[in-house]
N, CA, C and O atoms as a GROMACS GRO file, in nm:
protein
  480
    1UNK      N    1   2.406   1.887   3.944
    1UNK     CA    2   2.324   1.971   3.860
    1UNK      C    3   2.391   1.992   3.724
    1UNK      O    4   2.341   1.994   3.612
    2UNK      N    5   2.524   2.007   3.767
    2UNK     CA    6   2.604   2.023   3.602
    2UNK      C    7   2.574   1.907   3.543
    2UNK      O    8   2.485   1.912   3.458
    3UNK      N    9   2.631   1.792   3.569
    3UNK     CA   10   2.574   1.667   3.504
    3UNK      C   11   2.489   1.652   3.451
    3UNK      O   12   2.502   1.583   3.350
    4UNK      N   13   2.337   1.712   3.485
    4UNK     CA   14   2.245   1.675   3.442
    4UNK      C   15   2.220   1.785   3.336
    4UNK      O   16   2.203   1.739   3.223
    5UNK      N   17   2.214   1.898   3.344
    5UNK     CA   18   2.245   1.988   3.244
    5UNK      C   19   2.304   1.943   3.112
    5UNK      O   20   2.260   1.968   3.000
    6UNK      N   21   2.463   1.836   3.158
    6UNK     CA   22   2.537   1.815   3.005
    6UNK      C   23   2.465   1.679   2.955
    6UNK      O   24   2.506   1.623   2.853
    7UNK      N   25   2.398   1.648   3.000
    7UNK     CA   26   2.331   1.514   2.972
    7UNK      C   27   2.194   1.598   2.921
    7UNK      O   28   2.217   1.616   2.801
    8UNK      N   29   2.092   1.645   2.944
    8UNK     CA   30   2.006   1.740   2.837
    8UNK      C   31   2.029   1.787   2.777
    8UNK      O   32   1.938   1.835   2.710
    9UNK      N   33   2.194   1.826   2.730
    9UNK     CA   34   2.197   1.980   2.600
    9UNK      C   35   2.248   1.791   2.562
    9UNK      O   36   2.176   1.753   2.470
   10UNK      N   37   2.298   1.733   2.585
   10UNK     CA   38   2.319   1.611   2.487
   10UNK      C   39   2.192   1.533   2.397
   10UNK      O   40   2.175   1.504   2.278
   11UNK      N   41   2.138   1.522   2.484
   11UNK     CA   42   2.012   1.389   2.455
   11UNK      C   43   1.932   1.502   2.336
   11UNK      O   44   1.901   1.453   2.228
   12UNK      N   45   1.893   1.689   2.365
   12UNK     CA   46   1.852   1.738   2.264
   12UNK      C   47   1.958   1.759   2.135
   12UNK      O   48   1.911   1.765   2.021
   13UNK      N   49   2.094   1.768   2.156
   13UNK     CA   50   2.181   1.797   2.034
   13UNK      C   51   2.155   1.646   1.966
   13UNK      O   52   2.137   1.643   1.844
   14UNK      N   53   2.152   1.495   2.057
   14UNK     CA   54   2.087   1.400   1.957
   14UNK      C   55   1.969   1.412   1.868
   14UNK      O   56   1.945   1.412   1.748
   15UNK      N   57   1.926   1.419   1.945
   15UNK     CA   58   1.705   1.452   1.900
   15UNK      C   59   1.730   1.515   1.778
   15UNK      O   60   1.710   1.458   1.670
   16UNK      N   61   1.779   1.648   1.789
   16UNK     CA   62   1.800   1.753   1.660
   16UNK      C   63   1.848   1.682   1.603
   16UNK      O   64   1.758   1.604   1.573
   17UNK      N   65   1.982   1.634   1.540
   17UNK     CA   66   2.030   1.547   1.465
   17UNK      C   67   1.943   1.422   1.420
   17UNK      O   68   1.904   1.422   1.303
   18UNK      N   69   1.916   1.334   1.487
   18UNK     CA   70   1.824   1.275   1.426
   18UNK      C   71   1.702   1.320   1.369
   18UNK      O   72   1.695   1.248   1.270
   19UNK      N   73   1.617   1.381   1.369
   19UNK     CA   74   1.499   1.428   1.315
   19UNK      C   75   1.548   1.553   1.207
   19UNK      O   76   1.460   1.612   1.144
   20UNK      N   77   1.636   1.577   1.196
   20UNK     CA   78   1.712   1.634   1.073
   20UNK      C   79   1.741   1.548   0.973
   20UNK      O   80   1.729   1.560   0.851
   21UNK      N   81   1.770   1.487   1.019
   21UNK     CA   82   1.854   1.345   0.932
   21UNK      C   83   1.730   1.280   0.854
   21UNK      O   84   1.767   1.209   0.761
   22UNK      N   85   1.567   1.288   0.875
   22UNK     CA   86   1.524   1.194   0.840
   22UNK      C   87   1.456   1.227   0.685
   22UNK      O   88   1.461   1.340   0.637
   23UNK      N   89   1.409   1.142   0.631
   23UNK     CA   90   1.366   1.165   0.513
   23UNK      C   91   1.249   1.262   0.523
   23UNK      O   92   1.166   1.232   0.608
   24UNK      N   93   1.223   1.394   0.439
   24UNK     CA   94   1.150   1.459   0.419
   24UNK      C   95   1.014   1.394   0.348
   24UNK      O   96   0.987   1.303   0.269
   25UNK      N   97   0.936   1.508   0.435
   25UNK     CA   98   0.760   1.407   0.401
   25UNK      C   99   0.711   1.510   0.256
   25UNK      O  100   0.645   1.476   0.158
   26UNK      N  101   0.762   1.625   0.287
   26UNK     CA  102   0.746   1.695   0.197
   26UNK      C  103   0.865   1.724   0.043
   26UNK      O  104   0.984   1.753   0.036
   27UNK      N  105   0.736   1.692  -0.081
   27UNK     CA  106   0.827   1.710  -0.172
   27UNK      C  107   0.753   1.836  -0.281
   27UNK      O  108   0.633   1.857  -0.265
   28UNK      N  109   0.804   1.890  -0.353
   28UNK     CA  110   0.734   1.922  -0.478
   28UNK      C  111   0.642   1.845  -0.540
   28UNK      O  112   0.649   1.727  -0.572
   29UNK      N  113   0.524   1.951  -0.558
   29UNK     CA  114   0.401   1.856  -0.610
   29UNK      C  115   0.387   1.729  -0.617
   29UNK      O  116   0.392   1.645  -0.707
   30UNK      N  117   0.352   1.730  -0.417
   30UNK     CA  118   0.332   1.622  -0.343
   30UNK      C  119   0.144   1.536  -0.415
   30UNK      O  120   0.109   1.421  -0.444
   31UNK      N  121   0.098   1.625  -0.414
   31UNK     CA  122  -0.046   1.579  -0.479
   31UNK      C  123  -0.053   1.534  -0.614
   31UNK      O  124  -0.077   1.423  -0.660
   32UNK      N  125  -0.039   1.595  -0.644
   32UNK     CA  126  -0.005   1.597  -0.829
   32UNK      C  127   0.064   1.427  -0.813
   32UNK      O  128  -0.008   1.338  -0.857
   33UNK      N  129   0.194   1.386  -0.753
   33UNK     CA  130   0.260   1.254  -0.741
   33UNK      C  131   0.196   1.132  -0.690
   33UNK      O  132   0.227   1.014  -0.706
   34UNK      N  133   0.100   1.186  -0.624
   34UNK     CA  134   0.029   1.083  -0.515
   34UNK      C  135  -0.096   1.074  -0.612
   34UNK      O  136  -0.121   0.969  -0.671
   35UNK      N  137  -0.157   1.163  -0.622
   35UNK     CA  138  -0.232   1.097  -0.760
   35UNK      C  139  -0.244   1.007  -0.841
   35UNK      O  140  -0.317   0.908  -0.841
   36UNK      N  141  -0.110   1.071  -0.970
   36UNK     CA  142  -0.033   0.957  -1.026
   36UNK      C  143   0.034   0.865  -0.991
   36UNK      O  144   0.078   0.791  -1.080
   37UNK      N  145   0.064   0.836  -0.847
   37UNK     CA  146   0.089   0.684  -0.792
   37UNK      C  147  -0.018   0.603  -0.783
   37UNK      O  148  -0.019   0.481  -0.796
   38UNK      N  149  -0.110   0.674  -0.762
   38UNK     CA  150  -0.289   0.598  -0.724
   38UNK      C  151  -0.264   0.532  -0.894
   38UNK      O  152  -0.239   0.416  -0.927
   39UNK      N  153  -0.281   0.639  -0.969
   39UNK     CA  154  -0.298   0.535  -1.077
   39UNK      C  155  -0.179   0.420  -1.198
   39UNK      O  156  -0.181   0.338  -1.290
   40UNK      N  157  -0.103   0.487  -1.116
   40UNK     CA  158   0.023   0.388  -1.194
   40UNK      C  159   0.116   0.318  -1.111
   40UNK      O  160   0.228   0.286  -1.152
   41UNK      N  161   0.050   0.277  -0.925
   41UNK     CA  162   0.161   0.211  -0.901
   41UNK      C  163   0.185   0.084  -0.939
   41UNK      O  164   0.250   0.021  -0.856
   42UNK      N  165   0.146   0.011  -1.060
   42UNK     CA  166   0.133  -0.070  -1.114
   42UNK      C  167   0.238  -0.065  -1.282
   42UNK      O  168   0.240  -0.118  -1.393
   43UNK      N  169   0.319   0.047  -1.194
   43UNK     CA  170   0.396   0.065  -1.357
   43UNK      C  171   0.514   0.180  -1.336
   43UNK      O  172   0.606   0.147  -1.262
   44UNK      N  173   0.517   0.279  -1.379
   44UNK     CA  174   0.664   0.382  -1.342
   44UNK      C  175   0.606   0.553  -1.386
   44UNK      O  176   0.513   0.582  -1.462
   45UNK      N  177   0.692   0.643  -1.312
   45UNK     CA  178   0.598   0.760  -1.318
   45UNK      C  179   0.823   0.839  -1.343
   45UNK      O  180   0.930   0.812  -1.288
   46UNK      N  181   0.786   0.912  -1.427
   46UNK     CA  182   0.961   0.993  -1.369
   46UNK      C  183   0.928   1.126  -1.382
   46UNK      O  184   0.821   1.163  -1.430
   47UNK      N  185   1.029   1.212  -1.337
   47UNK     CA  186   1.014   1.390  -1.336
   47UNK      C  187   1.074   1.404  -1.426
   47UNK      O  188   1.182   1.349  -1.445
   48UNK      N  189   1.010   1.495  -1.518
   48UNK     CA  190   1.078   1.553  -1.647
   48UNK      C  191   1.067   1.683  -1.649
   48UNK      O  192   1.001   1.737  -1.560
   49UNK      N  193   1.127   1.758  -1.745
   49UNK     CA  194   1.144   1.901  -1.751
   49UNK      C  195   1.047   1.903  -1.906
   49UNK      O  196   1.025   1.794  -1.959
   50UNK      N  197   1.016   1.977  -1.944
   50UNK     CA  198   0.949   2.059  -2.073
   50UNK      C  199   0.952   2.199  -2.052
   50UNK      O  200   0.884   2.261  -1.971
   51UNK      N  201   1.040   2.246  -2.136
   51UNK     CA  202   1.020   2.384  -2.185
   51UNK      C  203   1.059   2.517  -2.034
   51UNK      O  204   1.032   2.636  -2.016
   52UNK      N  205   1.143   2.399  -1.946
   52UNK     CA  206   1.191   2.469  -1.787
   52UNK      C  207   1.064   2.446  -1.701
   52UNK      O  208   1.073   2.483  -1.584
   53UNK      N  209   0.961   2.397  -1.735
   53UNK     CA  210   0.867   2.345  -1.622
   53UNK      C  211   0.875   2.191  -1.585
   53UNK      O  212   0.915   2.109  -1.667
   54UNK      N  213   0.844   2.163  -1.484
   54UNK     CA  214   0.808   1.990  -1.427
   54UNK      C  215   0.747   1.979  -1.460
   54UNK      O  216   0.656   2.061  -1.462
   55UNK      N  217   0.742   1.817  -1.541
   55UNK     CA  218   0.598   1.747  -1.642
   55UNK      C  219   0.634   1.601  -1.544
   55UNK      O  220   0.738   1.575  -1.484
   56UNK      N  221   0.500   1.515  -1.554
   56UNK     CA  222   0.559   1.394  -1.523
   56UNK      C  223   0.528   1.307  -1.657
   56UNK      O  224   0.442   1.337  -1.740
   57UNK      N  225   0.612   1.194  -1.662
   57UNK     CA  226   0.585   1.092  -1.747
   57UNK      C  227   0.568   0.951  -1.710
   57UNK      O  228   0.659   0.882  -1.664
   58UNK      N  229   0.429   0.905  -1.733
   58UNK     CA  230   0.396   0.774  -1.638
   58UNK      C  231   0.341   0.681  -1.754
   58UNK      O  232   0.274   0.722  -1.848
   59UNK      N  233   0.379   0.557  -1.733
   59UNK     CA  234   0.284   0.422  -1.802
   59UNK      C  235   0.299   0.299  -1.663
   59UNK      O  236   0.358   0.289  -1.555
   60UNK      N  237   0.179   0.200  -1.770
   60UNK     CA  238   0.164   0.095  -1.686
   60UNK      C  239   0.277  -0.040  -1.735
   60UNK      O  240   0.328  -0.041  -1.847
   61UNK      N  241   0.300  -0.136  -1.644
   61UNK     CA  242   0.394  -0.191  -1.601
   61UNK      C  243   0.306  -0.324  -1.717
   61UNK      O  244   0.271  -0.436  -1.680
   62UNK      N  245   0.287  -0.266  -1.856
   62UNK     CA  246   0.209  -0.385  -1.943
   62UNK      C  247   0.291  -0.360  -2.054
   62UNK      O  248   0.359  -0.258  -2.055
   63UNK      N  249   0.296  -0.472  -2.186
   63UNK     CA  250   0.308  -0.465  -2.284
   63UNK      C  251   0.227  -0.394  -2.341
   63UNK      O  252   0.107  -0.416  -2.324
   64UNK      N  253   0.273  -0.279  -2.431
   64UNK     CA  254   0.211  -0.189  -2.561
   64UNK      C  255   0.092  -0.076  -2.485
   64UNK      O  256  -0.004  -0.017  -2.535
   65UNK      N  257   0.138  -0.078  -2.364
   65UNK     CA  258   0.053  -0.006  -2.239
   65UNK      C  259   0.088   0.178  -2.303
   65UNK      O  260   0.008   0.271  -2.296
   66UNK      N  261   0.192   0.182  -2.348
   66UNK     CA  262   0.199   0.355  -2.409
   66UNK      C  263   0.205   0.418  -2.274
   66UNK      O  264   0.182   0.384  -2.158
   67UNK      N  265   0.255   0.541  -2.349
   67UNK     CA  266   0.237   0.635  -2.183
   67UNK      C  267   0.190   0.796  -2.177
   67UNK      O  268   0.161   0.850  -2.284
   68UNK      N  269   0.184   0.870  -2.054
   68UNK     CA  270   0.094   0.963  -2.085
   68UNK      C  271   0.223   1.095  -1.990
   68UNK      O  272   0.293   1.083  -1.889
   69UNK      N  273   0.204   1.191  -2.072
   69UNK     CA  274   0.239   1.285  -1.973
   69UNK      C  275   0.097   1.427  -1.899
   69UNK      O  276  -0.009   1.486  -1.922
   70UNK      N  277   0.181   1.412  -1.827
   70UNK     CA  278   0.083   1.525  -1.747
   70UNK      C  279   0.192   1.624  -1.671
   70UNK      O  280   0.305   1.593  -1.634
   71UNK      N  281   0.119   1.767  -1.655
   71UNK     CA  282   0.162   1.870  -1.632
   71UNK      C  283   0.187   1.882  -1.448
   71UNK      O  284   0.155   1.778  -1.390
   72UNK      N  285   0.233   1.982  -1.367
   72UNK     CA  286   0.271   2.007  -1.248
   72UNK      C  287   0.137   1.938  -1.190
   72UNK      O  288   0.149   1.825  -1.145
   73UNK      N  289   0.005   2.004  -1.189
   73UNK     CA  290  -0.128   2.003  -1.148
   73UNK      C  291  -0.177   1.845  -1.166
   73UNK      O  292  -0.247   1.796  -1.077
   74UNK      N  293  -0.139   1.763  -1.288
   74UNK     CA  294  -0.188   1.632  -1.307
   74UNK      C  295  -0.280   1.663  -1.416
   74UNK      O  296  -0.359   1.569  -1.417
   75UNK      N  297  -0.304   1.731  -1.491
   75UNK     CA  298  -0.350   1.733  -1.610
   75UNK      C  299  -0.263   1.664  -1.730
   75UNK      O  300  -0.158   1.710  -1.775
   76UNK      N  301  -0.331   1.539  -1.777
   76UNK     CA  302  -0.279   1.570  -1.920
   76UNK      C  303  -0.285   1.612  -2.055
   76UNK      O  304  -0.378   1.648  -2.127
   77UNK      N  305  -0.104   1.593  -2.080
   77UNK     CA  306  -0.105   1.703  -2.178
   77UNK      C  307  -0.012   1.639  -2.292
   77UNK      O  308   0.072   1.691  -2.366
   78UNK      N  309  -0.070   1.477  -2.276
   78UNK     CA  310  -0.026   1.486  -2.364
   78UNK      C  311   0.018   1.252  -2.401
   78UNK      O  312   0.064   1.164  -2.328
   79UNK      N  313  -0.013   1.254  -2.494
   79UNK     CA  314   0.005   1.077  -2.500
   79UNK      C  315   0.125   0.982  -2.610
   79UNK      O  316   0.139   0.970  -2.732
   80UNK      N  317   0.205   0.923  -2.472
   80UNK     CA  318   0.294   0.877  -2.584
   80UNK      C  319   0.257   0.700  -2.616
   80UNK      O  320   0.317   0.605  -2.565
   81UNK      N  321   0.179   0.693  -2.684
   81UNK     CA  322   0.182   0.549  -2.728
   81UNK      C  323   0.238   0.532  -2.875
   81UNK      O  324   0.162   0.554  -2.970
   82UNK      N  325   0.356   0.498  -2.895
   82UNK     CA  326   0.436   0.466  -3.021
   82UNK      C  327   0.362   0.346  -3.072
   82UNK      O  328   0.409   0.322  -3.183
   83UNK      N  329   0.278   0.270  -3.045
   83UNK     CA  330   0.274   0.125  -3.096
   83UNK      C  331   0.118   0.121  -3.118
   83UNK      O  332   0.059   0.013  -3.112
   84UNK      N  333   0.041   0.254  -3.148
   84UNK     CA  334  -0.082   0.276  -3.160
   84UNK      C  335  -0.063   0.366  -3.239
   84UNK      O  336  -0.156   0.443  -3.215
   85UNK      N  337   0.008   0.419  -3.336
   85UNK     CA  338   0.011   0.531  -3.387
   85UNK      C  339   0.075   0.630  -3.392
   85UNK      O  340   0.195   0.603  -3.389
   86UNK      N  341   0.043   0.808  -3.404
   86UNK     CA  342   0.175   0.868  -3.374
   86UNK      C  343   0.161   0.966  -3.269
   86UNK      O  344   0.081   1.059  -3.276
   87UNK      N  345   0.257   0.941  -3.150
   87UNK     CA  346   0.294   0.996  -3.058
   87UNK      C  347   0.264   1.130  -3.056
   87UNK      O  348   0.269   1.182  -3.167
   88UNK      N  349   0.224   1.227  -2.932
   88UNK     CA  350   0.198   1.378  -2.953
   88UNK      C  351   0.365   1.436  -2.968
   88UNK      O  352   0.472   1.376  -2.956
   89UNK      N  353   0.341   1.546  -2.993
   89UNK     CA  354   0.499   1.560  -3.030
   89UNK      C  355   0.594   1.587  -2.848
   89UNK      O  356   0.715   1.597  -2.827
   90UNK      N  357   0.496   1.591  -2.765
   90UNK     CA  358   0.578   1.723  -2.622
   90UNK      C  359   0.643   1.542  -2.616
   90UNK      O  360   0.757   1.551  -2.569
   91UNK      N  361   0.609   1.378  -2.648
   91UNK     CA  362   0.700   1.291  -2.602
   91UNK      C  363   0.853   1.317  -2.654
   91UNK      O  364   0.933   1.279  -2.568
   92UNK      N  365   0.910   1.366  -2.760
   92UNK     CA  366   0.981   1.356  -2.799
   92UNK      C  367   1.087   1.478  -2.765
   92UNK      O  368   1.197   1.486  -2.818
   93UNK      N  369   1.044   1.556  -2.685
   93UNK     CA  370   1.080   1.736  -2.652
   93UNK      C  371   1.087   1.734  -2.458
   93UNK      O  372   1.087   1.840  -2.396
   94UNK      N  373   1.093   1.605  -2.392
   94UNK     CA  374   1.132   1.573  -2.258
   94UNK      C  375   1.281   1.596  -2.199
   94UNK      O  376   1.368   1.516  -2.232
   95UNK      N  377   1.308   1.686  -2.128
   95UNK     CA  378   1.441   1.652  -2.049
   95UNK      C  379   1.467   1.616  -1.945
   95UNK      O  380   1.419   1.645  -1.836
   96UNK      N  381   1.552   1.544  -1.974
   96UNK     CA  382   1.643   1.617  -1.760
   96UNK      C  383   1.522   1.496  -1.665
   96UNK      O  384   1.466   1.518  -1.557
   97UNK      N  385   1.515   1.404  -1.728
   97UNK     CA  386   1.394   1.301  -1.700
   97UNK      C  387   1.452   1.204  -1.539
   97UNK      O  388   1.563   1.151  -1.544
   98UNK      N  389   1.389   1.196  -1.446
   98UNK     CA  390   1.443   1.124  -1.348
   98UNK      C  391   1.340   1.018  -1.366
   98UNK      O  392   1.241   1.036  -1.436
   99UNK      N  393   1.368   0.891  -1.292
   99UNK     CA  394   1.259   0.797  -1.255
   99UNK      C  395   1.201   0.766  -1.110
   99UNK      O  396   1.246   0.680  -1.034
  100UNK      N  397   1.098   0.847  -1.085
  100UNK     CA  398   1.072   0.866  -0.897
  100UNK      C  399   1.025   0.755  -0.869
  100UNK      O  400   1.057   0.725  -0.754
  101UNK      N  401   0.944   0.654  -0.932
  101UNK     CA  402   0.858   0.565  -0.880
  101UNK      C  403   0.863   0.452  -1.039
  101UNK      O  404   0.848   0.488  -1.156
  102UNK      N  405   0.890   0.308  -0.984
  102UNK     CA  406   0.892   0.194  -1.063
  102UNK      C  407   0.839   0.061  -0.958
  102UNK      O  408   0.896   0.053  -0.849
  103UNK      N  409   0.750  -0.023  -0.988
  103UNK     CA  410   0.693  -0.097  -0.946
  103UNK      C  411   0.830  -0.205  -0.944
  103UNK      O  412   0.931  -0.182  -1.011
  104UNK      N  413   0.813  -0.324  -0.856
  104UNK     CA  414   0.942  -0.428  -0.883
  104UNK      C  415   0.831  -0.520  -0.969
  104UNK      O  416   0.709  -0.522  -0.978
  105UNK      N  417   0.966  -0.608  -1.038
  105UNK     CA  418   0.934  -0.713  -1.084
  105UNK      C  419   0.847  -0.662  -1.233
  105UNK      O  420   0.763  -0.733  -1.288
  106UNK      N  421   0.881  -0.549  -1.273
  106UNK     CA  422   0.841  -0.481  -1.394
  106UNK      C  423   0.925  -0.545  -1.539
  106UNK      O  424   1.034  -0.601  -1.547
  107UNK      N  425   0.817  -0.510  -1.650
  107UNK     CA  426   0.878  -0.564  -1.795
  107UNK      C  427   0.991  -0.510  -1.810
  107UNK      O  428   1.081  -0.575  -1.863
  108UNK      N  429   1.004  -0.427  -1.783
  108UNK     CA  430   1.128  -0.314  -1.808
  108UNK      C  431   1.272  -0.426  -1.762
  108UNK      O  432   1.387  -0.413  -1.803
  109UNK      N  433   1.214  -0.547  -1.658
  109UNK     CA  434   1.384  -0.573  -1.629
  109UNK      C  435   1.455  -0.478  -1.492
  109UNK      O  436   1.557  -0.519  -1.437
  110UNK      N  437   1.401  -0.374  -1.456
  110UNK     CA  438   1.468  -0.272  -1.413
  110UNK      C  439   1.447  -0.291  -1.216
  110UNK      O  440   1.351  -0.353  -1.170
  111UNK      N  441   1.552  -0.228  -1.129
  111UNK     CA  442   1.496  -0.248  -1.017
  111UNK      C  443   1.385  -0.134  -0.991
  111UNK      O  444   1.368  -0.033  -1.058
  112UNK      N  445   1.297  -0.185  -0.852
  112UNK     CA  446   1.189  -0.106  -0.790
  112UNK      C  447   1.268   0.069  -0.760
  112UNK      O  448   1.382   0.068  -0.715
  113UNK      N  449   1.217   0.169  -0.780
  113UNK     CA  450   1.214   0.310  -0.723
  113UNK      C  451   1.112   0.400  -0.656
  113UNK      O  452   0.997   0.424  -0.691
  114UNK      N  453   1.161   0.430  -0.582
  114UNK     CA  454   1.051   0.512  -0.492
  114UNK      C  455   1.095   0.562  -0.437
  114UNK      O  456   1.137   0.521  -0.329
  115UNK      N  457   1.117   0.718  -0.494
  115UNK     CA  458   1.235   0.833  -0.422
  115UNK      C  459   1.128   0.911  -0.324
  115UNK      O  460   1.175   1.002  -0.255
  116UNK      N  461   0.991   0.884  -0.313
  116UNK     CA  462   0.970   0.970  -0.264
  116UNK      C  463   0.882   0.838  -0.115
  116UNK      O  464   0.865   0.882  -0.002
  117UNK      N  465   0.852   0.734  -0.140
  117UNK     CA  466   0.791   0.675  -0.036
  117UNK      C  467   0.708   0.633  -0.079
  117UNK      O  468   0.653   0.549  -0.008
  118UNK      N  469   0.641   0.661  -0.227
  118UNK     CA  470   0.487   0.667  -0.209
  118UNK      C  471   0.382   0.542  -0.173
  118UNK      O  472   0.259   0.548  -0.166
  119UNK      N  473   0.476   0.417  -0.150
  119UNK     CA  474   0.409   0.276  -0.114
  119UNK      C  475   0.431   0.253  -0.002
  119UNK      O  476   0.439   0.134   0.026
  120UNK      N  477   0.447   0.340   0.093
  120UNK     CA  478   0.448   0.310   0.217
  120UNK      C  479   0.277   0.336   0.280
  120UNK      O  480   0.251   0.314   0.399
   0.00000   0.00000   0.00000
C-alpha cells in the first residue's frame, strides 16, 4: 500500500510539473493579436509601448508595403508608410518595441517569430 501511495504522490508531482512547464495559451490582448495575425501573417506584427500603453506595429512581408499601428483593442491609430509620403507622427514616438510574429522567408532577411503560437 505504501508503494503505491509513493508511486501516486510521484506520477502527480510529475503531471504538475509538466503542465506547469508548458507554454501559456493565454497572453495579453490575445484577440486584438489574433486579429492582426489574420491579417498580417503574411508579414510581421511587434509590441510596442506609446506613451506607457501597448500599441502594435504591423506591415506586410512586400516591398513599399508601409505599415500601420493600432492600439490595445485593434483600432488604428495610426500609418507609417515613409515611401508614400509623410508618416503620422505616433511612427516616430514607439518604444520598448518587441517583434511577436514574422513570417519566414521575409524581405527583411530576418528569421521566422512567433512568440505567441499564432500559426499553429
Amino acid at each position: 500500500m505504501k508503494r503505491q501511495f509513493k508511486l501516486l504522490t510521484i506520477l502527480t508531482l510529475i503531471l504538475t510539473i509538466g503542465i506547469s512547464s508548458c507554454k501559456k495559451n493565454d497572453f495579453e490582448n490575445k484577440q486584438t493579436i489574433k486579429k492582426l495575425y489574420k491579417t498580417y501573417k503574411n508579414g510581421q506584427i511587434s509590441e510596442c509601448k506609446h506613451n506607457g500603453e501597448t500599441v502594435y506595429s504591423a506591415g506586410l512581408n512586400a516591398y513599399d508595403a508601409g505599415g500601420v499601428v493600432f492600439d490595445k483593442d485593434g483600432k488604428q491609430i495610426g500609418t507609417c508608410n515613409f515611401g508614400w509620403g509623410q508618416p503620422d507622427s505616433i511612427c516616430g514616438q514607439l518604444t520598448d518595441c518587441e517583434i511577436i510574429y514574422r513570417v519566414k522567408n521575409n524581405i527583411w532577411g530576418q528569421p521566422p517569430v512567433d512568440k505567441y503560437g499564432l500559426c499553429r
